[in-house]
The first five atom37 places (N, CA, C, CB, O) and aatype in JSON, in Angstrom:
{
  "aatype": [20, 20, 20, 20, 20, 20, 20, 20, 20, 20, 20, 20, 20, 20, 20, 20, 20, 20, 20, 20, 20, 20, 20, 20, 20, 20, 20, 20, 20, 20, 20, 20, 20, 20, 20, 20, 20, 20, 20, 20, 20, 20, 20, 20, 20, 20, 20, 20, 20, 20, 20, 20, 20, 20, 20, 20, 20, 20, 20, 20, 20, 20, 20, 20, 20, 20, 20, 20, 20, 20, 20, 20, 20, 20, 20, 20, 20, 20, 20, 20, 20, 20, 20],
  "atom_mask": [
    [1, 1, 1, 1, 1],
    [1, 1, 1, 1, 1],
    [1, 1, 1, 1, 1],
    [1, 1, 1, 1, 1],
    [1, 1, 1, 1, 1],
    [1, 1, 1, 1, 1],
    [1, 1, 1, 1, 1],
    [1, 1, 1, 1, 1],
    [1, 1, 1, 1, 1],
    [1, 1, 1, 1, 1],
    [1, 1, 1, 1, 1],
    [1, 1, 1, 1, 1],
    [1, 1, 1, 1, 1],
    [1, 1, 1, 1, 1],
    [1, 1, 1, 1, 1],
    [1, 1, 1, 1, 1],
    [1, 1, 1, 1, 1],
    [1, 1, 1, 1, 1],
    [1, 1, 1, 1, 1],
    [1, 1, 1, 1, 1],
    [1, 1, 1, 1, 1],
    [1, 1, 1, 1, 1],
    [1, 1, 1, 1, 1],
    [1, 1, 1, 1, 1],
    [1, 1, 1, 1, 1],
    [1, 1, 1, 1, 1],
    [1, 1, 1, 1, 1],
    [1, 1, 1, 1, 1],
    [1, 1, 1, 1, 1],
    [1, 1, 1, 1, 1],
    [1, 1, 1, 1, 1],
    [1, 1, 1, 1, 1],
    [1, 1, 1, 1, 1],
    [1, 1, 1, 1, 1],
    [1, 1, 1, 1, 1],
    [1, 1, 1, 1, 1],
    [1, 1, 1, 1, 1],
    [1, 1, 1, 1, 1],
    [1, 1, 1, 1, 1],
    [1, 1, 1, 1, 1],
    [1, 1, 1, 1, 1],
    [1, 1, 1, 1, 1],
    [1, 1, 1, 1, 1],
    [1, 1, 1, 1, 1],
    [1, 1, 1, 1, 1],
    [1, 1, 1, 1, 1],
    [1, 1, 1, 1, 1],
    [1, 1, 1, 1, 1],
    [1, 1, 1, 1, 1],
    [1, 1, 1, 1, 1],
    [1, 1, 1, 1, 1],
    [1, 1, 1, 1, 1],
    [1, 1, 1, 1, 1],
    [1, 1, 1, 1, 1],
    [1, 1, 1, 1, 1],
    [1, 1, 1, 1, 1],
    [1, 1, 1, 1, 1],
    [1, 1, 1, 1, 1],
    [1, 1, 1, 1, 1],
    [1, 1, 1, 1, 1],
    [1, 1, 1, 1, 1],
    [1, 1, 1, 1, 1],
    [1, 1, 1, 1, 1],
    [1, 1, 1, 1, 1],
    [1, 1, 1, 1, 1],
    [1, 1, 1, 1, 1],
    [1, 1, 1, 1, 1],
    [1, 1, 1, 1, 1],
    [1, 1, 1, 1, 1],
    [1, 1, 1, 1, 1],
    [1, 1, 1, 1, 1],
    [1, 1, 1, 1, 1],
    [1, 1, 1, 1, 1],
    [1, 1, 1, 1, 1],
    [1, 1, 1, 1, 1],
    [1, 1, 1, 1, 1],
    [1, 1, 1, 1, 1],
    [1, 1, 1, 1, 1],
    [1, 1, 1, 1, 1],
    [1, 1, 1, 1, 1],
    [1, 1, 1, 1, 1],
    [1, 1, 1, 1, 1],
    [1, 1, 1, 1, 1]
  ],
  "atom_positions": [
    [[-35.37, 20.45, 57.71], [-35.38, 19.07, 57.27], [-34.18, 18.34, 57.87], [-35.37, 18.99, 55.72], [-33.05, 18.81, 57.97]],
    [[-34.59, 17.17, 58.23], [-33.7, 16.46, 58.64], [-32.78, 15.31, 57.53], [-34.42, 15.9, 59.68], [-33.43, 14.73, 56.66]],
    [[-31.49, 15.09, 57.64], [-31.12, 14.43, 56.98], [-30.4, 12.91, 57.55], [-30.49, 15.28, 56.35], [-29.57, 12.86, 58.45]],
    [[-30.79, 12.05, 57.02], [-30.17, 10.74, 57.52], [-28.92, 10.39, 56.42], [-31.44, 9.42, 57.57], [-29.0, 10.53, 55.2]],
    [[-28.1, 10.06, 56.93], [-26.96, 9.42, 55.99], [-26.77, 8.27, 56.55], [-25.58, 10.16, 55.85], [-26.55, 8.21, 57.76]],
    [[-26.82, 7.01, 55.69], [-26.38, 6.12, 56.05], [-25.69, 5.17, 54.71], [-27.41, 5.63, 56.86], [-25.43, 5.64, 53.61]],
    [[-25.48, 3.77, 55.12], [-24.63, 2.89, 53.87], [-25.96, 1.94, 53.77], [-22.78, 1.88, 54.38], [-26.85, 1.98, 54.63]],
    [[-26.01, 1.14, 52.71], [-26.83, 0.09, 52.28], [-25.66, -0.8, 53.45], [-26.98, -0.29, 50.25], [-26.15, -1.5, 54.33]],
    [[-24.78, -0.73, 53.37], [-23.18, -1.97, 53.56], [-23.48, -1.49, 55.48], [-20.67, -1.1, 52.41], [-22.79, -2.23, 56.18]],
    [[-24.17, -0.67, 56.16], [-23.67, -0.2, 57.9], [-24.4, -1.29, 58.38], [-24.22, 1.55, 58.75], [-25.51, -1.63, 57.96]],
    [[-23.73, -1.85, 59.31], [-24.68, -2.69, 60.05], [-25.55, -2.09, 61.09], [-23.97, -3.7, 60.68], [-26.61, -2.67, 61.35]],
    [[-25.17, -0.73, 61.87], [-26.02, 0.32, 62.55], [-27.18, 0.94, 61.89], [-25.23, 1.37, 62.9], [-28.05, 1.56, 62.5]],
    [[-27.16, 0.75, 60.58], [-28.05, 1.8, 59.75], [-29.61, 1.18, 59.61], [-27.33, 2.06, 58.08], [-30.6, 1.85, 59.31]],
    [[-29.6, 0.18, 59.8], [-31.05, -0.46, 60.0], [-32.09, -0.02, 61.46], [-30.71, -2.19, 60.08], [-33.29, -0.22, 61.67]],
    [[-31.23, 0.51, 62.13], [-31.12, 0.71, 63.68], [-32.01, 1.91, 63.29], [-29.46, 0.94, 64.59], [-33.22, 2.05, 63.39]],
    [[-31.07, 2.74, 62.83], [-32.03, 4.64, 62.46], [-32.61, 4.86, 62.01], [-31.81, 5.72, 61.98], [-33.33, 5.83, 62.28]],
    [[-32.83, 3.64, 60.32], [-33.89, 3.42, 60.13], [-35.34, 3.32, 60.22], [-33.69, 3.13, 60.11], [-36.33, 3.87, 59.73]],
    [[-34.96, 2.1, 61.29], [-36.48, 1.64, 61.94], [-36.55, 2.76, 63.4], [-36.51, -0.48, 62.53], [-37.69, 2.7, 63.84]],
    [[-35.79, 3.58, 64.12], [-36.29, 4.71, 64.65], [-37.07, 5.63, 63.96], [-35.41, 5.28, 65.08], [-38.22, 5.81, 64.36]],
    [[-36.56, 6.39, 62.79], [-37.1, 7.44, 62.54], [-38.47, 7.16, 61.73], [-36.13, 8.24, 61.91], [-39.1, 8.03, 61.14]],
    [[-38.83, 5.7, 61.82], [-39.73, 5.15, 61.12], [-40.98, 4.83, 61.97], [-39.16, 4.06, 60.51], [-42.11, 5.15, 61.61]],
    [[-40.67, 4.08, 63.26], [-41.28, 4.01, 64.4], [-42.08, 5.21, 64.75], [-40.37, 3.74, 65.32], [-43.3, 5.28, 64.91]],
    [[-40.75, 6.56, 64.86], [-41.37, 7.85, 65.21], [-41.81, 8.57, 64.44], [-40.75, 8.55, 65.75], [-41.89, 9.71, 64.9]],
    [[-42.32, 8.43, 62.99], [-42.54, 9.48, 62.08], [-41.9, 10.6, 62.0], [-43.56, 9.83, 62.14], [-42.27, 11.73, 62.31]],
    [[-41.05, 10.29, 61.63], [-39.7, 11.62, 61.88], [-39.45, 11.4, 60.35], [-37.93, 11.25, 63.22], [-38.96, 10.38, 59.87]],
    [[-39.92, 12.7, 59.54], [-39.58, 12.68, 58.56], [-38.26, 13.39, 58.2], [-40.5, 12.97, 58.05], [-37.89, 14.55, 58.38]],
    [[-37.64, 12.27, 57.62], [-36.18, 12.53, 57.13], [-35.48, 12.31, 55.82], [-35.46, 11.89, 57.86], [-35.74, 11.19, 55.4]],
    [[-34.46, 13.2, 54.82], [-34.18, 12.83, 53.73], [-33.2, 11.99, 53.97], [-33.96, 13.74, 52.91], [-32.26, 12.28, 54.71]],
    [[-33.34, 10.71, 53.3], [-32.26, 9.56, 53.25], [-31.01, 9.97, 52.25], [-33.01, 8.11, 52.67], [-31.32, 10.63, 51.25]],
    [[-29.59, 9.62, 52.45], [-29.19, 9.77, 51.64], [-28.18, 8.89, 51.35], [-29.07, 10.74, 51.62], [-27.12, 9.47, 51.59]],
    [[-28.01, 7.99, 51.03], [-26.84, 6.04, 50.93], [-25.66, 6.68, 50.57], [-27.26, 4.41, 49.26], [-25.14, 6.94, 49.49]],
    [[-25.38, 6.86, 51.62], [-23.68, 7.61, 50.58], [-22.87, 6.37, 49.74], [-22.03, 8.36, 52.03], [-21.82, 6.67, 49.17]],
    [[-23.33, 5.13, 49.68], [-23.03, 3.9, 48.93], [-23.74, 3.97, 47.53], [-23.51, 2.59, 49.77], [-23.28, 3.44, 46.52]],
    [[-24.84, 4.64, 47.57], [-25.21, 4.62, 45.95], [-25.4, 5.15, 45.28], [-25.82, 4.29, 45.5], [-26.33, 5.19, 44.47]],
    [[-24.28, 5.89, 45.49], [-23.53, 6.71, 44.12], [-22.2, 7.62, 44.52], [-24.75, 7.92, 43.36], [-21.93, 8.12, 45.61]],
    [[-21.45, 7.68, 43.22], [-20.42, 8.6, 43.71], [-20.48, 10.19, 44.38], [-19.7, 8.68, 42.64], [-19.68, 10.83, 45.06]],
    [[-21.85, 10.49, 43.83], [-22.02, 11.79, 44.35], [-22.17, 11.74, 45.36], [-22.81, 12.52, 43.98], [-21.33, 12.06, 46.19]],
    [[-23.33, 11.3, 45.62], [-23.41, 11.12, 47.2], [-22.24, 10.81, 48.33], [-24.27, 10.04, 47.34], [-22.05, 11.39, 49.4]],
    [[-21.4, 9.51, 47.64], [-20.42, 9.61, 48.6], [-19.07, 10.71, 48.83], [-19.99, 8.46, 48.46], [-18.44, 10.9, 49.87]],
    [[-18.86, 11.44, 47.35], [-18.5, 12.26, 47.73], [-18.67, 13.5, 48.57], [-18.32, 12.26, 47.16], [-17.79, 13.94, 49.31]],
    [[-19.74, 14.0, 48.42], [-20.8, 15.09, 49.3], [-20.49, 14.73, 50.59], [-22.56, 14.96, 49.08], [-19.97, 15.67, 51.19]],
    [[-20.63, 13.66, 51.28], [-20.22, 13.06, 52.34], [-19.18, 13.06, 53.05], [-20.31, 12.23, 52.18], [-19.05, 13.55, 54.17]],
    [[-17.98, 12.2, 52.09], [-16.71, 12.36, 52.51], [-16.27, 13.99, 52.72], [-15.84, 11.62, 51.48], [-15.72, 14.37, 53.75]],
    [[-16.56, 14.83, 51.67], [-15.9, 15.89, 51.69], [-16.25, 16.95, 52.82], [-16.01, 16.35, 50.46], [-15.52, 17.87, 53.19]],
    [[-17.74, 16.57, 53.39], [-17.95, 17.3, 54.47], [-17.59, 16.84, 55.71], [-19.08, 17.6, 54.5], [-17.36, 17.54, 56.69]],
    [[-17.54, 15.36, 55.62], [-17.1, 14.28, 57.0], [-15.5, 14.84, 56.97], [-17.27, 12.08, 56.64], [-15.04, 15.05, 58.09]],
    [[-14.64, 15.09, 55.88], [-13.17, 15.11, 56.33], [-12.44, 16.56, 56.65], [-12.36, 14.42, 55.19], [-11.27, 16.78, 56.96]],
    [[-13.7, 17.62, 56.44], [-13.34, 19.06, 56.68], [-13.98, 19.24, 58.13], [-13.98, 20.18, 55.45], [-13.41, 20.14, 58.74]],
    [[-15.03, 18.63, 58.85], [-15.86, 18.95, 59.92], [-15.0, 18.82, 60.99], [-17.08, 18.15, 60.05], [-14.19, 17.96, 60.64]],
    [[-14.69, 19.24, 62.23], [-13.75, 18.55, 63.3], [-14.98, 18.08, 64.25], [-12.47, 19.71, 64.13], [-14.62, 18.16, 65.43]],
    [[-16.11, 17.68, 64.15], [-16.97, 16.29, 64.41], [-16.85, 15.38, 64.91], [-17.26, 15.73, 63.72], [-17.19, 14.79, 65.93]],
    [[-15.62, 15.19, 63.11], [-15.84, 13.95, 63.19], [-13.86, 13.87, 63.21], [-17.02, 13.2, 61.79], [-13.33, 13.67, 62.12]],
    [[-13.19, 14.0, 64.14], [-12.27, 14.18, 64.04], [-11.94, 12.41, 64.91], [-11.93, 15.71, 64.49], [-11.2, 11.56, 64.41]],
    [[-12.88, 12.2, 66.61], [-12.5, 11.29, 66.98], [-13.29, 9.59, 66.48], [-12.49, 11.74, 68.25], [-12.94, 8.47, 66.85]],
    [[-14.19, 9.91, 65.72], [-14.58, 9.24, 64.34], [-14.02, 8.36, 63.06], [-14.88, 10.08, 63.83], [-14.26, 7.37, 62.37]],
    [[-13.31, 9.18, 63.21], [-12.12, 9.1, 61.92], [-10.97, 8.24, 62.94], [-11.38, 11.09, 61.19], [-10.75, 7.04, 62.83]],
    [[-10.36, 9.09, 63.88], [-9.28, 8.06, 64.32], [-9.79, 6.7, 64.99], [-8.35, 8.77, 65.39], [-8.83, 5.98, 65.27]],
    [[-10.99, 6.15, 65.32], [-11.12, 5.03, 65.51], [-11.86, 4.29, 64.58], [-11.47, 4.94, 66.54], [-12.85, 3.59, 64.75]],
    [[-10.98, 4.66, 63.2], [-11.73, 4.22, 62.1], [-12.9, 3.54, 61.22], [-11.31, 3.96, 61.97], [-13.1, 2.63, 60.41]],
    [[-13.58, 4.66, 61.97], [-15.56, 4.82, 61.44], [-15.5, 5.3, 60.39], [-16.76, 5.87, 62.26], [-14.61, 6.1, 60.11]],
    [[-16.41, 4.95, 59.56], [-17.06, 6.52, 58.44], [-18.04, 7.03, 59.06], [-17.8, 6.25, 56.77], [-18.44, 8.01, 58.43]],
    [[-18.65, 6.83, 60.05], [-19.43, 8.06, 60.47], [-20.81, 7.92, 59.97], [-18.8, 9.4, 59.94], [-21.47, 8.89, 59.59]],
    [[-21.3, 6.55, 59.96], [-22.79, 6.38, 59.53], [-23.85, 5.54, 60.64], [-22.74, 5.51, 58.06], [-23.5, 4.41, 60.99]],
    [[-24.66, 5.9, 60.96], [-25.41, 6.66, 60.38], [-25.63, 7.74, 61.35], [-26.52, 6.0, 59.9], [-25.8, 7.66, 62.57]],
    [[-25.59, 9.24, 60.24], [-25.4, 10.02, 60.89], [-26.47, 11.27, 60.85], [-24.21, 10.18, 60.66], [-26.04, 11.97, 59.93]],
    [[-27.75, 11.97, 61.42], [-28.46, 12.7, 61.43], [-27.8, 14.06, 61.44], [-29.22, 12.36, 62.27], [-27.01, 14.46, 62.31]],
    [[-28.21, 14.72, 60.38], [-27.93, 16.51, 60.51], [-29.2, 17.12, 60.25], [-26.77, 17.25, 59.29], [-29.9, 16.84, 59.28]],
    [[-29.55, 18.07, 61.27], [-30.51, 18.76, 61.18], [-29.87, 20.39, 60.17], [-31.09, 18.86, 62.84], [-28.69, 20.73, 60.07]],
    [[-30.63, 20.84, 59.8], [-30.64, 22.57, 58.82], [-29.46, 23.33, 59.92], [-32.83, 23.8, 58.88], [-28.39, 23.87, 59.63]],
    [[-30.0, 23.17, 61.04], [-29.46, 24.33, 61.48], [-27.49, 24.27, 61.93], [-30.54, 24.67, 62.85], [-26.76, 25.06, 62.54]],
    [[-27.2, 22.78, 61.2], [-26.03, 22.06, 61.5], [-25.36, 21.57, 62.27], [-25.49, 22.32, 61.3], [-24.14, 21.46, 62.31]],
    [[-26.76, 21.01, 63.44], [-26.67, 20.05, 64.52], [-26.4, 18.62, 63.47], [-28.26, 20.05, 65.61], [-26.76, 18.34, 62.33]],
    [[-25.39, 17.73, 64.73], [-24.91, 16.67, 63.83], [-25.11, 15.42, 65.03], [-23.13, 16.98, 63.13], [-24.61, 15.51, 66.15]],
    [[-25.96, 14.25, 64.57], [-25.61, 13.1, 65.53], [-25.19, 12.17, 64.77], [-26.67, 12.57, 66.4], [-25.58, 11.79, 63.67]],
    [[-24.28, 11.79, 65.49], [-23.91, 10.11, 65.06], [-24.28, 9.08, 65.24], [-23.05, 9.66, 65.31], [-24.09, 8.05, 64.6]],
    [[-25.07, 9.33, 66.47], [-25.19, 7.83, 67.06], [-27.27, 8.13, 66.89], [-24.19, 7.55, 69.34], [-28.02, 8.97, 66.38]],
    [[-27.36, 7.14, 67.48], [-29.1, 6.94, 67.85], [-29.7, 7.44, 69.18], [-29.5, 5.34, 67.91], [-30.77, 7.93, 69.51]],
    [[-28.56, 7.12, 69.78], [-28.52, 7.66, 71.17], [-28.8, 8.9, 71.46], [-27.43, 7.53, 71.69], [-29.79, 9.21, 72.12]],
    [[-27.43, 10.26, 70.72], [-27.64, 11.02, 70.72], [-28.87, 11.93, 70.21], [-26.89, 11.01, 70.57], [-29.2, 13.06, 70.57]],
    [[-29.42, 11.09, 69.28], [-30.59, 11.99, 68.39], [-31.37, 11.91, 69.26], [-31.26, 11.56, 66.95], [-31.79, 12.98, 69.7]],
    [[-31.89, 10.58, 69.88], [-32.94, 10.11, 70.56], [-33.19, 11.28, 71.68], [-32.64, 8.64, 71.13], [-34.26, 11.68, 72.14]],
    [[-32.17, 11.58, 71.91], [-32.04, 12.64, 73.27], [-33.02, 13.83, 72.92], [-30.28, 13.34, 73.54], [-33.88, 14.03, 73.77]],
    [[-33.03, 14.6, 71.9], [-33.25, 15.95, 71.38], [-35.05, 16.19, 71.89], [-32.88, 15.98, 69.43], [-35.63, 17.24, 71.62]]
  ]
}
């Protein structure tokens, strides 16, 4: 299963949206904006991963971001699009 993370608040996140929507790419959504759990789950894996290390210093949160099971990680649209 694939997972999408994104913000209600990303201005990119409408973007991955309407991709994985276009392509029938079924994916679990998960707003790390609506709710604390969620955003914690998030943060705590975004600030242990070294990922997202050059992410962080050009001060992103890192949305929206696709992880597949096997703990392939994209950030961008670009990159997923590739696979």
């Amino acid at each position: 299963m694939i997972k999408l993370f994104i913000s209600s608040l990303c201005p990119d996140c409408p973007a991955a949206l309407d991709y994985v929507k276009k392509h029938g790419i079924k994916v679990q959504i998960i707003d790390i904006t609506s709710s604390m759990k969620a955003l914690k789950f998030y943060l705590k894996y975004r600030d242990r991963h070294p990922y997202f290390k050059s992410i962080k210093r050009e001060g992103k949160v890192g949305v929206p971001l696709f992880m597949i099971d096997n703990g392939r990680r994209f950030y961008t649209l670009e990159e997923f699009s590739r696979l």
